[in-house]
DRENPA-3360 file (N, C-alpha, C; in nm, 2 decimals, always signed):
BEGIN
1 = XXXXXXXX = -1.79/+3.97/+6.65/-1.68/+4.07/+6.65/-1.74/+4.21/+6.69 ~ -1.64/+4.29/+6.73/-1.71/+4.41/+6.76/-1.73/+4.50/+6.66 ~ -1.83/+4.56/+6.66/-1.84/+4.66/+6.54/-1.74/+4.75/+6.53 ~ -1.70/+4.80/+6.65/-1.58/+4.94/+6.67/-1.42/+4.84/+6.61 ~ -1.41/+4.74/+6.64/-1.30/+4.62/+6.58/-1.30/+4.65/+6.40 ~ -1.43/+4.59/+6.38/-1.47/+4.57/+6.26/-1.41/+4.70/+6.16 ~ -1.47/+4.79/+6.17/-1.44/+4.94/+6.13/-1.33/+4.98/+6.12 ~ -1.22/+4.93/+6.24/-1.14/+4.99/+6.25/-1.02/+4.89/+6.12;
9 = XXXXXXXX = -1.05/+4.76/+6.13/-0.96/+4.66/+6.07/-1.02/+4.74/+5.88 ~ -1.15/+4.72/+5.86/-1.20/+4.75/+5.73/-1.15/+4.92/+5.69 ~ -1.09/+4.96/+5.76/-1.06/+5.14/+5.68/-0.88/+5.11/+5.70 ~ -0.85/+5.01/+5.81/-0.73/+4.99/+5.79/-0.65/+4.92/+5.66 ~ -0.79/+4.82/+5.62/-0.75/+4.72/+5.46/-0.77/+4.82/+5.37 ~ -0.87/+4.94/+5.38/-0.86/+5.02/+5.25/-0.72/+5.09/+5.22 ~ -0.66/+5.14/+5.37/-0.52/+5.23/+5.30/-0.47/+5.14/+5.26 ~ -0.43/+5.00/+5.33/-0.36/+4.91/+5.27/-0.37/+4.92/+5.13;
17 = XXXXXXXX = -0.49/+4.87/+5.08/-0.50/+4.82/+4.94/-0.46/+4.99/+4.86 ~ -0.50/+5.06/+4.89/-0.48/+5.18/+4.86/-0.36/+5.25/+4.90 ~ -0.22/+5.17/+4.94/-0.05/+5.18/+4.89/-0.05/+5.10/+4.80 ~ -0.11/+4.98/+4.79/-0.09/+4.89/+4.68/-0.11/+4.95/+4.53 ~ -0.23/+5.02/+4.55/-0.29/+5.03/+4.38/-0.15/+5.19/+4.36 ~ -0.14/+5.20/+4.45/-0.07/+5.32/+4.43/+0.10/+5.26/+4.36 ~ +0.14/+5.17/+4.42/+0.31/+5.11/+4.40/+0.24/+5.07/+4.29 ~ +0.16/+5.02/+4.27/+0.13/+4.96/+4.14/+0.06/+4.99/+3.99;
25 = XXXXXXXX = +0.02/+5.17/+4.01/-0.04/+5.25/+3.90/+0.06/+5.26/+3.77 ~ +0.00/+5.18/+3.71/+0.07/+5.28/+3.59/+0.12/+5.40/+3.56 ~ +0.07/+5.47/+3.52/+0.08/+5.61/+3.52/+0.13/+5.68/+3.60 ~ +0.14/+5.63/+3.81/+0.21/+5.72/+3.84/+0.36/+5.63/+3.85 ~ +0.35/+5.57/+3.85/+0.50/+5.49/+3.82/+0.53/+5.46/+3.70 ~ +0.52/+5.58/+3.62/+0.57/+5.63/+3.52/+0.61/+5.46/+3.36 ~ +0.55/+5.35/+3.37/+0.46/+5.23/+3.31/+0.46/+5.29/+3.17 ~ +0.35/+5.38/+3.17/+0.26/+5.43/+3.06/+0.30/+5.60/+3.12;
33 = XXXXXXXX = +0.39/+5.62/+2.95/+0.36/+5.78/+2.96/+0.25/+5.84/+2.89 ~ +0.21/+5.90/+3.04/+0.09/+5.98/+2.95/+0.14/+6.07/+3.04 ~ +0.11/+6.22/+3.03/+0.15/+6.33/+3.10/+0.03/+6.41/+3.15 ~ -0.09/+6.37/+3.07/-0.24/+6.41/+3.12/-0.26/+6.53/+3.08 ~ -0.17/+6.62/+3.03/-0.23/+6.82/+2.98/-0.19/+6.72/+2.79 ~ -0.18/+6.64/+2.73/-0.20/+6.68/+2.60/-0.28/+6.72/+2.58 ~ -0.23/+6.81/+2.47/-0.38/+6.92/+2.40/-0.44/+6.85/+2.33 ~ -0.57/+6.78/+2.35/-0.65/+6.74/+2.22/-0.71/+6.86/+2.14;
41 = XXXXXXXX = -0.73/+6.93/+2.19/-0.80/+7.05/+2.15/-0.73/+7.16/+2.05 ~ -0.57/+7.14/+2.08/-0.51/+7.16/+1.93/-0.51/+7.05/+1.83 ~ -0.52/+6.93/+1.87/-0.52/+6.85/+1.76/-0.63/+6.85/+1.69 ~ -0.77/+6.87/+1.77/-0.91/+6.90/+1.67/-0.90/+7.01/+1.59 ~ -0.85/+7.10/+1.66/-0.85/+7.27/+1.56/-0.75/+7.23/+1.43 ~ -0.64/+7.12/+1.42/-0.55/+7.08/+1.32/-0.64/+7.07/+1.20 ~ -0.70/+6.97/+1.29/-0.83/+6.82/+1.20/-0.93/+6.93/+1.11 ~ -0.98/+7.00/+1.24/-1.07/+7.09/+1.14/-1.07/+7.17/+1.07;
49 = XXXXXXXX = -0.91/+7.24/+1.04/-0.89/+7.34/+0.94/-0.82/+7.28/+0.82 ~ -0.81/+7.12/+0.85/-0.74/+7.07/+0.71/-0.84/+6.95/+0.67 ~ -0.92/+6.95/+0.72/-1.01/+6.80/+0.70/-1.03/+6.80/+0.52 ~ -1.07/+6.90/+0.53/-1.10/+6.93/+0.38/-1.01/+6.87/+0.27 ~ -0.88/+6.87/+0.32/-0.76/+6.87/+0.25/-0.70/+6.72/+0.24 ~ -0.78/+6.65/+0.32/-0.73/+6.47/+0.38/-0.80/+6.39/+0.31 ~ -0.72/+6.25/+0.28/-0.84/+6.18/+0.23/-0.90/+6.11/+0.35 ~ -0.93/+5.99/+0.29/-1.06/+5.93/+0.42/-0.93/+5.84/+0.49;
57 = XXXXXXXX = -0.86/+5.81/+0.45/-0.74/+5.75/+0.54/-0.68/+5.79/+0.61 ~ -0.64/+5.96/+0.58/-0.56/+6.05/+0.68/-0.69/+6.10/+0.82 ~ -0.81/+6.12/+0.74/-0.89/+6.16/+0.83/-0.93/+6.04/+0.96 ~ -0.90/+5.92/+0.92/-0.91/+5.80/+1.02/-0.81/+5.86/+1.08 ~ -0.71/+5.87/+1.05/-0.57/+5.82/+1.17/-0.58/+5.95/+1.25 ~ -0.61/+6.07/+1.19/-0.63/+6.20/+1.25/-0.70/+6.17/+1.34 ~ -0.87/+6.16/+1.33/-0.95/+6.11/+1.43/-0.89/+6.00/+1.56 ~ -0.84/+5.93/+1.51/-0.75/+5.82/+1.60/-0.71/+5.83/+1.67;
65 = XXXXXXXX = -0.62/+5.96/+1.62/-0.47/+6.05/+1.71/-0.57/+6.13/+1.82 ~ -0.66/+6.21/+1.83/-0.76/+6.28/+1.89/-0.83/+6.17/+2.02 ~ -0.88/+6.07/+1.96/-0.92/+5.95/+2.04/-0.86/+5.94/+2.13 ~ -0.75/+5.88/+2.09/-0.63/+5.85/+2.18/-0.57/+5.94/+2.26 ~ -0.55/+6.08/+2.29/-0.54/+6.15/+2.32/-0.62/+6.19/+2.45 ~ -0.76/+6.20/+2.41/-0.85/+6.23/+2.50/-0.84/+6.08/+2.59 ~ -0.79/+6.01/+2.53/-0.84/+5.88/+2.61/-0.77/+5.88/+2.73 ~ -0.56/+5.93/+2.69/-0.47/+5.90/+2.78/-0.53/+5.99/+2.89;
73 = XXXXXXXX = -0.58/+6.12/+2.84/-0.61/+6.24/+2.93/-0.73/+6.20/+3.03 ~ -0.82/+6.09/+3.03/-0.91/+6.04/+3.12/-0.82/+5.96/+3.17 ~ -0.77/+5.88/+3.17/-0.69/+5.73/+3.20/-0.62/+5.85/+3.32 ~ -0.50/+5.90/+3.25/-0.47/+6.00/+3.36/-0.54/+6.07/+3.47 ~ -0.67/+6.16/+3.44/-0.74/+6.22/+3.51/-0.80/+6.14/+3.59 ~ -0.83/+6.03/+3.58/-0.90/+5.93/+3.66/-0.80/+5.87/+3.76 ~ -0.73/+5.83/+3.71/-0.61/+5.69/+3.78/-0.57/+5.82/+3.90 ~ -0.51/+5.95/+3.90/-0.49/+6.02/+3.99/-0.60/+6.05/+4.07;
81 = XXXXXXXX = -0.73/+6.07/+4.04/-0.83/+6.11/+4.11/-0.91/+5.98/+4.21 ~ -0.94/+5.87/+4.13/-0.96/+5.76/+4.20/-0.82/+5.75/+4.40 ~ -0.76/+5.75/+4.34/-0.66/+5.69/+4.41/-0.63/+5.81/+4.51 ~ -0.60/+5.95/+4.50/-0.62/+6.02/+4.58/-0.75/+6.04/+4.64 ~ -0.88/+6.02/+4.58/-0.99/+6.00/+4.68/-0.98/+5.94/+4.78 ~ -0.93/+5.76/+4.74/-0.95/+5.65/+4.78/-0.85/+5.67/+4.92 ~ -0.74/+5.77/+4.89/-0.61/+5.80/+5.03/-0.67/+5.87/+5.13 ~ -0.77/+5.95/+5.06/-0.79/+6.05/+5.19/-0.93/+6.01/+5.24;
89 = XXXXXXXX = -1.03/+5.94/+5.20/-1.16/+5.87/+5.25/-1.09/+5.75/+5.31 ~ -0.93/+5.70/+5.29/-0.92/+5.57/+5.39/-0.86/+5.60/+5.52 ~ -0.76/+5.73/+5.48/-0.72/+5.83/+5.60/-0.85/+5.86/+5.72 ~ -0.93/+5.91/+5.65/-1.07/+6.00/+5.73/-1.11/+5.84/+5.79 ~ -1.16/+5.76/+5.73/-1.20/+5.63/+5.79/-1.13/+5.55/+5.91 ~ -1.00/+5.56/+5.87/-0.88/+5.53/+5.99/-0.91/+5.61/+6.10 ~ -0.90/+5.73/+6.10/-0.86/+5.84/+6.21/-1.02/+5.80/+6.28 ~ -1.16/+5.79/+6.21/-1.23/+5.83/+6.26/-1.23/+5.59/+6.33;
97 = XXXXXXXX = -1.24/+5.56/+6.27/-1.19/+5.40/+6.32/-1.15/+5.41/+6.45 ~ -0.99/+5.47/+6.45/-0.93/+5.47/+6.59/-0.95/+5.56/+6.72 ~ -1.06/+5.70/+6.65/-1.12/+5.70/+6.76/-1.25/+5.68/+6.82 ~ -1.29/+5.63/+6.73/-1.40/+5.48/+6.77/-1.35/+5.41/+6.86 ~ -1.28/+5.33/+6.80/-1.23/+5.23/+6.90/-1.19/+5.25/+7.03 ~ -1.06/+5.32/+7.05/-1.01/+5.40/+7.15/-1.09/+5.48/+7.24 ~ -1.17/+5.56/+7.20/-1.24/+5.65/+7.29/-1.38/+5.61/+7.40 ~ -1.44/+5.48/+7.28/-1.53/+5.46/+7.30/-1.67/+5.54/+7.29;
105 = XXXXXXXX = -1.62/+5.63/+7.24/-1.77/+5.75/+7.23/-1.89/+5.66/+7.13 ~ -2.01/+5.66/+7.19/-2.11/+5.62/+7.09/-2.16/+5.70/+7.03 ~ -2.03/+5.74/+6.88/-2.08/+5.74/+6.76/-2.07/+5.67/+6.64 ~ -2.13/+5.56/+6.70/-2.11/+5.46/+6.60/-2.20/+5.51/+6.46 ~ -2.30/+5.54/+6.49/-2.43/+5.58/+6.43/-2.35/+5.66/+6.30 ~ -2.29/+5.79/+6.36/-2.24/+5.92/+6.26/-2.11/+5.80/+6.20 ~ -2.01/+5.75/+6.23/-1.92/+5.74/+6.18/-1.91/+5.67/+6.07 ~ -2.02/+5.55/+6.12/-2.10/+5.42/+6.00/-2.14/+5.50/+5.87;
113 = XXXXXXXX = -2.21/+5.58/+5.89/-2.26/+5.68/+5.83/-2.15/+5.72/+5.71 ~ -2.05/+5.81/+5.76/-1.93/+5.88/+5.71/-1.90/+5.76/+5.66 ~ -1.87/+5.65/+5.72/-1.77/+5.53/+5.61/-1.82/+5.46/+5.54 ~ -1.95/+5.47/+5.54/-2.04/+5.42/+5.46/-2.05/+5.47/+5.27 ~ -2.11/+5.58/+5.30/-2.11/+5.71/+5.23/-1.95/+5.72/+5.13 ~ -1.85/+5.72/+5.20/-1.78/+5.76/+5.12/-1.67/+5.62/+5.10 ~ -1.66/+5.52/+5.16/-1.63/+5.37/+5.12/-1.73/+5.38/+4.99 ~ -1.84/+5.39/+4.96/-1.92/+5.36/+4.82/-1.88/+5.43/+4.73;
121 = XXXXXXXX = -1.90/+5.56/+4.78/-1.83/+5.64/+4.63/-1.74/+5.64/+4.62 ~ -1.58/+5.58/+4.64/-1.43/+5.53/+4.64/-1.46/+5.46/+4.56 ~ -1.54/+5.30/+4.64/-1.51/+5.23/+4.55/-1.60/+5.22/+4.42 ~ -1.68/+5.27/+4.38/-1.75/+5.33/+4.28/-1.66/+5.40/+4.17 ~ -1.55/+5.51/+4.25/-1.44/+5.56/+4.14/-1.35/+5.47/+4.10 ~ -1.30/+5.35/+4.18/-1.21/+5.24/+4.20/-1.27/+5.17/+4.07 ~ -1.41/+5.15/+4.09/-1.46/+5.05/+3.95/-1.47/+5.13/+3.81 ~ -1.49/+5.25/+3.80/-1.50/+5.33/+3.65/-1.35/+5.31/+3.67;
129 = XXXXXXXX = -1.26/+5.38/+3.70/-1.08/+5.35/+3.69/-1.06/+5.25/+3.63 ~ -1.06/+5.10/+3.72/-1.02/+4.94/+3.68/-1.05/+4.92/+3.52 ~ -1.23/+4.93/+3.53/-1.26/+4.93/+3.39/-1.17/+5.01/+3.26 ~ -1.20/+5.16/+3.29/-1.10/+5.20/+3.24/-0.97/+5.15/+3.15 ~ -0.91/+5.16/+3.27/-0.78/+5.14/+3.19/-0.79/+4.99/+3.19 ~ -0.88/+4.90/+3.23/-0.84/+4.74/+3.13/-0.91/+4.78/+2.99 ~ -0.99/+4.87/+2.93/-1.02/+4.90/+2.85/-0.85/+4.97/+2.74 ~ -0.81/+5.05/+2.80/-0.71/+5.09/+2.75/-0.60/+5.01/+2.78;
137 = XXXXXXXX = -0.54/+4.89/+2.82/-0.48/+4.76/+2.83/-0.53/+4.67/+2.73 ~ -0.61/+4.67/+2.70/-0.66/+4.60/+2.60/-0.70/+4.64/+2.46 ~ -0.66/+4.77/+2.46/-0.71/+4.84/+2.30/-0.65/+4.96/+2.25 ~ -0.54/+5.01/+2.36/-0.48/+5.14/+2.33/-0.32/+5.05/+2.30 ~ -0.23/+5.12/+2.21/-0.13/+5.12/+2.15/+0.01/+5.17/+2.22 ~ +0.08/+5.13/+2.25/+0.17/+5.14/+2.28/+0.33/+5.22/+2.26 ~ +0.30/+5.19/+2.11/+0.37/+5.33/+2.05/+0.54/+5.22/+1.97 ~ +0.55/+5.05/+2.04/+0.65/+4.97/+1.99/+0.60/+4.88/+1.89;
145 = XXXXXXXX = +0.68/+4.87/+1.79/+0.62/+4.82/+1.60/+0.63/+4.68/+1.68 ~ +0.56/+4.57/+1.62/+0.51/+4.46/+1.64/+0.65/+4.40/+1.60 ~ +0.67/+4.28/+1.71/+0.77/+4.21/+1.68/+0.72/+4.07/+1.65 ~ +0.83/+3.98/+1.57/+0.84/+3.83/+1.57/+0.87/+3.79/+1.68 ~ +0.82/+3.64/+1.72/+0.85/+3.60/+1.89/+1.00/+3.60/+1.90 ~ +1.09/+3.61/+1.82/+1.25/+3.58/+1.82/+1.34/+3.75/+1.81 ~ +1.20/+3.85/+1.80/+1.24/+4.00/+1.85/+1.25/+4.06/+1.69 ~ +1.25/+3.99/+1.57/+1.30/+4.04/+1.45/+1.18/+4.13/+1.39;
153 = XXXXXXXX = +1.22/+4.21/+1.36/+1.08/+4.28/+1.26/+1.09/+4.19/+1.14 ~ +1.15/+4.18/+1.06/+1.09/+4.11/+0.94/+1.20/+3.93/+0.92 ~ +1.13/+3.88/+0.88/+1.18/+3.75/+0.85/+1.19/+3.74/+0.68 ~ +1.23/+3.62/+0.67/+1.27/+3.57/+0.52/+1.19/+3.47/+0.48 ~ +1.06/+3.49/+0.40/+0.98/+3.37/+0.37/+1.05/+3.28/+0.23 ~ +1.13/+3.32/+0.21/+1.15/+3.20/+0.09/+1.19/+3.30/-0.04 ~ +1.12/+3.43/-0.02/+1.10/+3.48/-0.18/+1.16/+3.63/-0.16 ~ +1.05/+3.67/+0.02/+1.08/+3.82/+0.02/+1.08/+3.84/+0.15;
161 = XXXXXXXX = +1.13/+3.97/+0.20/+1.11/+3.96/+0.34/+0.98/+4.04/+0.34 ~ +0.93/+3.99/+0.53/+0.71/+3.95/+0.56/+0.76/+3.99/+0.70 ~ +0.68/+4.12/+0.72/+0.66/+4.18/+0.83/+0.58/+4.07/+0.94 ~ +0.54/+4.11/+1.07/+0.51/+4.05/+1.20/+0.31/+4.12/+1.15 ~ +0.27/+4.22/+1.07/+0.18/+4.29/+1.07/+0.13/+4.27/+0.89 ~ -0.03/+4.24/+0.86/-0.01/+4.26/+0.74/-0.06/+4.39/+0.69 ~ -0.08/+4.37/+0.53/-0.18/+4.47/+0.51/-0.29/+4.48/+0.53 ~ -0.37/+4.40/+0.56/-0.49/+4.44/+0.62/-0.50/+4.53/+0.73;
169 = XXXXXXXX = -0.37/+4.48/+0.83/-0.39/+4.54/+1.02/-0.39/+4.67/+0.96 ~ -0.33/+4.71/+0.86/-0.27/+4.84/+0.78/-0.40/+4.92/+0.80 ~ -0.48/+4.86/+0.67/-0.57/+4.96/+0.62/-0.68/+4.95/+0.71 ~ -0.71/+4.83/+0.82/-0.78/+4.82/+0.94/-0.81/+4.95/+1.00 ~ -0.67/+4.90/+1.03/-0.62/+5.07/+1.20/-0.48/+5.13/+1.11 ~ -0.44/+5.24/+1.12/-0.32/+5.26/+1.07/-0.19/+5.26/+1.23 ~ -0.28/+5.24/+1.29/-0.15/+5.16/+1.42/-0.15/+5.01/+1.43 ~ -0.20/+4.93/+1.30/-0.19/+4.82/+1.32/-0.06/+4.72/+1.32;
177 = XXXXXXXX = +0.05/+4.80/+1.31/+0.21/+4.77/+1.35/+0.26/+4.79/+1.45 ~ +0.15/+4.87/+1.55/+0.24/+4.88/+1.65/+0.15/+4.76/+1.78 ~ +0.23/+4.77/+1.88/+0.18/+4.65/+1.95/+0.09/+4.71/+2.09 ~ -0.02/+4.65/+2.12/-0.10/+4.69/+2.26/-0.04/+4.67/+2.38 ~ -0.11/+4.77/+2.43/-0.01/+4.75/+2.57/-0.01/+4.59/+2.70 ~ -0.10/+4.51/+2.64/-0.16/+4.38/+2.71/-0.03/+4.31/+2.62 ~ +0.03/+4.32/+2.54/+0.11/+4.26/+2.48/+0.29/+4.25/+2.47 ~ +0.27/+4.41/+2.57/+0.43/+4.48/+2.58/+0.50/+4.33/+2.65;
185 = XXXXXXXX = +0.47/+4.26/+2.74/+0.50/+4.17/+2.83/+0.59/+4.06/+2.77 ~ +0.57/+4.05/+2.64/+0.59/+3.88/+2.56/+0.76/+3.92/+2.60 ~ +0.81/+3.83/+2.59/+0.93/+3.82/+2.52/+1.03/+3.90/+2.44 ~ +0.95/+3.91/+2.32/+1.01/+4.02/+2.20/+1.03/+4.12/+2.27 ~ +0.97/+4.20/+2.35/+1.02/+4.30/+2.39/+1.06/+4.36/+2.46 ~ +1.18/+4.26/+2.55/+1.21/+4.27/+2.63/+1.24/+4.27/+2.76 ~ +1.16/+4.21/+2.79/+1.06/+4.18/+2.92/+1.09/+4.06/+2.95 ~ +1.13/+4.03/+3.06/+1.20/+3.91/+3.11/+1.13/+3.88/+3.26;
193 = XXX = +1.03/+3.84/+3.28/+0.90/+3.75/+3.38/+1.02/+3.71/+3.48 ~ +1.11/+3.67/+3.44/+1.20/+3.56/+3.54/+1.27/+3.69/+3.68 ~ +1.24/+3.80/+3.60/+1.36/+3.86/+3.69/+1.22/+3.94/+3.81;
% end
C-alpha cells in the first residue's frame, strides 16, 4: 500500500474515533455531572478550620468529600483536554494527509514526523483519560441510595424492615448507601438496556 494512502486513511480513523469518544463522553454529554470549577480549595480551608472540632468519622467523610471533588475536577480537566487534543492533532494529520496525498510533494519525511510525534502524545493522553475515568467508573459514587433488584429501598425480613446497604458499608465508607457509577445501569434504577 502506499505510504501517502496509508496516512491519509490512519489520521482519517483518528477523527473518526475521535467523534465517537466525543458522542460518547461522559461528561460532555452531560452522563456524569461534574462541572469541573468545584472549589476543592474551599472545601480544604472548611476541613482545616474545623478539623479540630470533628471526630474521626466526620473527618473521613470530610476528607472523602475533598477526594472526590478533586477527582471530578481531573476526570473533567482530562476528558476535555484529551479529546480536544485528540480533534485538533487528527484535524492537522488529515489536512496535512490530504495534502500528501493530493499534491504529491515529497514530504513524506516532515509529515511522518508531525504525525508521528503527536499521534503518540494523543494517544498517550487517550490512555491516562480511559484509565482514569474506568478508575472513577469503578470507585466513584454516584450520588443514588442503593436499591433492591425490585427498586425498593427497604424490604420486610420477617421482624423488621433491612436496607439494600449494611452497617458495615456504613462505617466502611460513609457513601456506602449510595451506588457506583458501574452500577447505575442495573435495573433498579431505571435503566432499561432494551430501549
Amino acid at each position: 500500500m502506499n505510504n501517502k494512502l496509508f496516512f491519509l486513511i490512519l489520521s482519517s480513523g483518528m477523527i473518526a474515533f475521535t467523534i465517537i469518544s466525543m458522542c460518547t463522553a461522559p461528561i460532555i454529554n452531560k452522563n456524569i455531572c461534574s462541572s469541573g470549577i468545584n472549589n476543592c480549595k474551599r472545601l480544604k480551608d472548611i476541613y482545616d478550620a474545623n478539623k479540630d472540632n470533628y471526630d474521626d468519622k466526620k473527618k473521613k467523610r470530610e476528607k472523602l468529600k475533598i477526594n472526590e471533588c478533586k477527582r471530578e475536577n481531573a476526570m473533567y480537566n482530562l476528558e476535555y483536554t484529551s479529546l480536544i487534543f485528540d480533534a485538533i492533532v487528527g484535524s492537522l494529520c488529515l489536512i496535512l494527509g490530504l495534502m500528501l496525498y493530493f499534491t504529491g510533494q515529497n514530504s513524506e519525511k516532515l509529515t511522518g514526523i508531525i504525525g508521528l510525534g503527536s499521534g503518540v502524545s494523543g494517544f498517550i493522553l487517550t490512555i491516562v483519560y480511559l484509565g482514569y475515568s474506568t478508575y472513577i467508573f469503578n470507585n466513584h459514587h454516584s450520588g443514588l441510595i442503593k436499591l433492591f433488584d425490585n427498586g425498593a429501598k427497604f424490604k420486610w425480613d420477617g421482624s423488621k424492615y433491612v436496607s439494600p446497604w449494611t452497617s458495615e458499608d456504613l462505617e466502611k465508607d460513609d457513601s456506602g448507601n449510595y451506588v457506583r457509577y458501574k452500577d447505575v445501569g442495573k435495573k433498579q434504577y431505571n435503566y432499561n438496556s432494551k430501549l
